[in-house]
C-alpha positions in Angstrom: 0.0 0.0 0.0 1.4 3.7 -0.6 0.3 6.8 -0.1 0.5 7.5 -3.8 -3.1 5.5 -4.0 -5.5 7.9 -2.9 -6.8 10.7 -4.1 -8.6 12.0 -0.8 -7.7 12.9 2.2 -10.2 12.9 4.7 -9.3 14.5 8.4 -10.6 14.8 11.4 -10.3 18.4 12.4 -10.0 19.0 16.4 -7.3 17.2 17.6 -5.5 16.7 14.8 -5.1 19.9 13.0 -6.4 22.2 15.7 -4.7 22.0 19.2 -7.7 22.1 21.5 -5.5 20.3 24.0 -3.7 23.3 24.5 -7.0 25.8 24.0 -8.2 24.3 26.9 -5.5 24.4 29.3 -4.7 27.8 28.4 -8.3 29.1 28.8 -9.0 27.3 32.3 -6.0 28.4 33.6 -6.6 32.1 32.5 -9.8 32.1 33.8 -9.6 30.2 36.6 -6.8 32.4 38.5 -4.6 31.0 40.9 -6.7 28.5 42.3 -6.1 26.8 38.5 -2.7 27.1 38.5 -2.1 24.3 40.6 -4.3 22.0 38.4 -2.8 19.4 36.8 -3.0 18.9 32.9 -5.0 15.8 33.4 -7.2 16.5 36.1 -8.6 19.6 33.9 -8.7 17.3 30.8 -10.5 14.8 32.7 -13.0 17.1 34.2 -13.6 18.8 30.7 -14.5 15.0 29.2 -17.1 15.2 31.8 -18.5 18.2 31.4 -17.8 17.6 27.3 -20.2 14.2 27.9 -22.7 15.9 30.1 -23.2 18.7 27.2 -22.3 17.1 23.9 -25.0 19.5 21.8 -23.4 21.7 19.8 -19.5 22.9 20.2 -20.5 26.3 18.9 -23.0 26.6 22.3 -22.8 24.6 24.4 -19.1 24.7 25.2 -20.0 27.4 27.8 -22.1 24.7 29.9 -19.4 22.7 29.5 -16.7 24.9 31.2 -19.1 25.7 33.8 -19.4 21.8 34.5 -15.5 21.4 35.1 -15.2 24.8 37.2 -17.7 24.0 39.7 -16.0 20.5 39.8 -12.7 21.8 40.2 -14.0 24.6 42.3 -12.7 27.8 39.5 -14.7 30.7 39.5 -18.0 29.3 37.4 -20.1 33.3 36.8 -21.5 33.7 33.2 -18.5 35.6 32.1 -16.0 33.1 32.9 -18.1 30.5 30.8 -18.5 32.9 27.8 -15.5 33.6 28.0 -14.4 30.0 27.4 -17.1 29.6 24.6 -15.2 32.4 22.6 -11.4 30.8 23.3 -13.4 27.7 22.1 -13.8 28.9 18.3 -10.3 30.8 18.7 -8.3 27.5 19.4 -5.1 27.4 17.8 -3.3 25.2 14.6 -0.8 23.0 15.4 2.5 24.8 14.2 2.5 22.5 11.2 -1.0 22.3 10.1 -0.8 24.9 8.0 2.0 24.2 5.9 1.5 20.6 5.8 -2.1 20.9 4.2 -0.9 23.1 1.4 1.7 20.3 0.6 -0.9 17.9 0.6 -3.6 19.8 -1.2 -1.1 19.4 -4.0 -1.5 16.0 -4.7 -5.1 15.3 -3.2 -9.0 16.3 -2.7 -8.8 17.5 1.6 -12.1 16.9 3.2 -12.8 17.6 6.9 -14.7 14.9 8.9 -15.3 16.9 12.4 -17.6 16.7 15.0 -17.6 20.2 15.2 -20.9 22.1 14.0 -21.0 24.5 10.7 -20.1 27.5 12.8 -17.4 26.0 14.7 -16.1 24.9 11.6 -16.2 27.9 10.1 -13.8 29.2 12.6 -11.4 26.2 12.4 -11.2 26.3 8.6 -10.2 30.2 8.8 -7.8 29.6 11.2 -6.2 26.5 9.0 -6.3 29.0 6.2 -9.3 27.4 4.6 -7.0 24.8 3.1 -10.2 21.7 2.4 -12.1 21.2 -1.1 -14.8 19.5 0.6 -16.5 19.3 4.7 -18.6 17.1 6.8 -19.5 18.6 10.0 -22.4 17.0 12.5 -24.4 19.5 11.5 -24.9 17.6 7.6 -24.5 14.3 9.1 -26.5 14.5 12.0 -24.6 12.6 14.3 -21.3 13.2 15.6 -17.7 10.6 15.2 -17.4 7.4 16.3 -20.8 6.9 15.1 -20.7 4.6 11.8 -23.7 6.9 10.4 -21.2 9.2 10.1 -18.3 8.1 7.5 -21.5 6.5 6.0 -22.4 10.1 5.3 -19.3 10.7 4.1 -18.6 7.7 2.4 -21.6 8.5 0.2 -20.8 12.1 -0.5 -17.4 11.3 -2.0 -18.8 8.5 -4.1 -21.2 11.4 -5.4 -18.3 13.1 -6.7 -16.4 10.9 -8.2 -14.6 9.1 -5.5 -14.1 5.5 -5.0 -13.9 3.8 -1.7 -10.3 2.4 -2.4 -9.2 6.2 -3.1 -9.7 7.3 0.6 -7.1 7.4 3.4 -8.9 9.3 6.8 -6.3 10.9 8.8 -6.7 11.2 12.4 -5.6 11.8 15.9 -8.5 10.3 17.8 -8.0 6.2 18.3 -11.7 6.7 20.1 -13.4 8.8 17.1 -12.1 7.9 14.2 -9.1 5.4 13.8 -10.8 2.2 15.6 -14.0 2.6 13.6 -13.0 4.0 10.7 -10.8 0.9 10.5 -13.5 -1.4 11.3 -16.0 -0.1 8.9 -13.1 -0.6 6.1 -11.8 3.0 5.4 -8.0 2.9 5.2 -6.8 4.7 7.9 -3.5 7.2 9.1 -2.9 8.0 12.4 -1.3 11.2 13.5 -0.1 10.4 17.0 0.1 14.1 18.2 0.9 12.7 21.7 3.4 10.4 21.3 5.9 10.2 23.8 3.1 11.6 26.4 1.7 9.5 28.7 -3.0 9.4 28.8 -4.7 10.0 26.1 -5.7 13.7 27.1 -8.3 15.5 26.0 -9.4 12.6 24.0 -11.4 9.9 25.3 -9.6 6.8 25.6 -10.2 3.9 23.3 -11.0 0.3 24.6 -8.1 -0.9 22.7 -5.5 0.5 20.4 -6.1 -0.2 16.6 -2.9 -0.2 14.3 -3.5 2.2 11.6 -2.1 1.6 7.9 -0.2 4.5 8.7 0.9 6.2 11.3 3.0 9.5 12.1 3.8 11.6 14.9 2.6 14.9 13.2 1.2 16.0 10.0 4.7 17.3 8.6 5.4 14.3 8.7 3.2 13.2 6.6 3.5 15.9 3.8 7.3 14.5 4.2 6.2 11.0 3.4 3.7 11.9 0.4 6.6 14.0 -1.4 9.2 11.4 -1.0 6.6 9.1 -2.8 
């Protein structure tokens, strides 16, 4: 198998091209003061999965409920303005340093879709921030479900087959072993994971998979990637 095969790319956005791993941390600890500062990076990822699961409507919404959830459980200030606050560093979360450049290189050679559980607005936001860089997007909002539900690269599945696409011409590239790399994997898609935690122990913000599935390929960042495809 090579990477010269495909023809589209299809990503998962947060996580693997926008660090919300960082967004978070940074935004709690702003807001929380000095009563954060003592947090741990896991204990506020942990307590935003919680909060993430109790409120999983809309990222574009209901991201302020969400930070409300983890600062009354880790007992940060909680007042309307803190939580609005958060909902606006939500749509401001960063790239990674190499997302950028990486999918320029690799809109050279291939169609770039985006495969997020994000909604259309938050989306929006991402895709500015990335540069608008994709040909092509799935949100929840289209598919009416979010990732790691099958209905979901289903949807996409279908809309790529509506333009052109074959099956066999689609590697999904993803961070998330819990979202997108166990079942994309299962439901057949050929899959490449970009391991942007490697070396770090947890699995973060991310929820963490029952068991690890070996991708077809697999990279510690997306410059790595764009390395591979141009050695090709």
């Amino acid at each position: 198998m090579e990477l010269s095969n495909f023809k589209v790319l299809t990503f998962d956005v947060v996580g693997t091209l926008i660090d919300f791993e960082t967004g978070v941390l940074d935004a709690v600890r702003r807001l929380g003061g000095a009563a954060a500062q003592d947090l741990n990076d896991n204990t506020i990822f942990e307590a935003y999965k919680r909060g993430r699961d109790r409120y999983p409507e809309r990222s574009s919404s209901a991201m302020a409920d969400v930070y409300r959830s983890l600062a009354e459980e880790l007992t940060l200030p909680a007042d309307t303005v803190s939580a609005d606050a958060f909902q606006l560093a939500v749509l401001r979360w960063p790239a990674f340093e190499d997302s950028v450049a990486a999918l320029k290189r690799l809109r050279k050679h291939y169609r770039l879709v985006a495969m997020t559980n994000a909604d259309r607005a938050a989306f929006s936001c991402y895709s500015h921030i990335l540069d608008d860089p994709f040909d092509d997007s799935v949100t929840c909002d289209e598919a009416g479900v979010a990732k790691p539900n099958p209905q979901f690269f289903a949807y996409n599945r279908g809309r790529q087959a509506a333009h052109g696409y074959k099956f066999s011409e689609i590697l999904h590239v993803a961070q998330s072993q819990h979202h997108d790399i166990g079942i994309a994997k299962e439901l057949g898609y050929t899959t490449c994971w970009i391991e942007r935690r490697q070396g770090q122990a947890g699995f973060g913000g991310t929820p963490e998979p029952k068991q690890l599935t070996t991708p077809d390929f697999h990279f510690p960042t997306l410059k790595a990637l764009a390395d591979a495809v141009e050695k090709v």
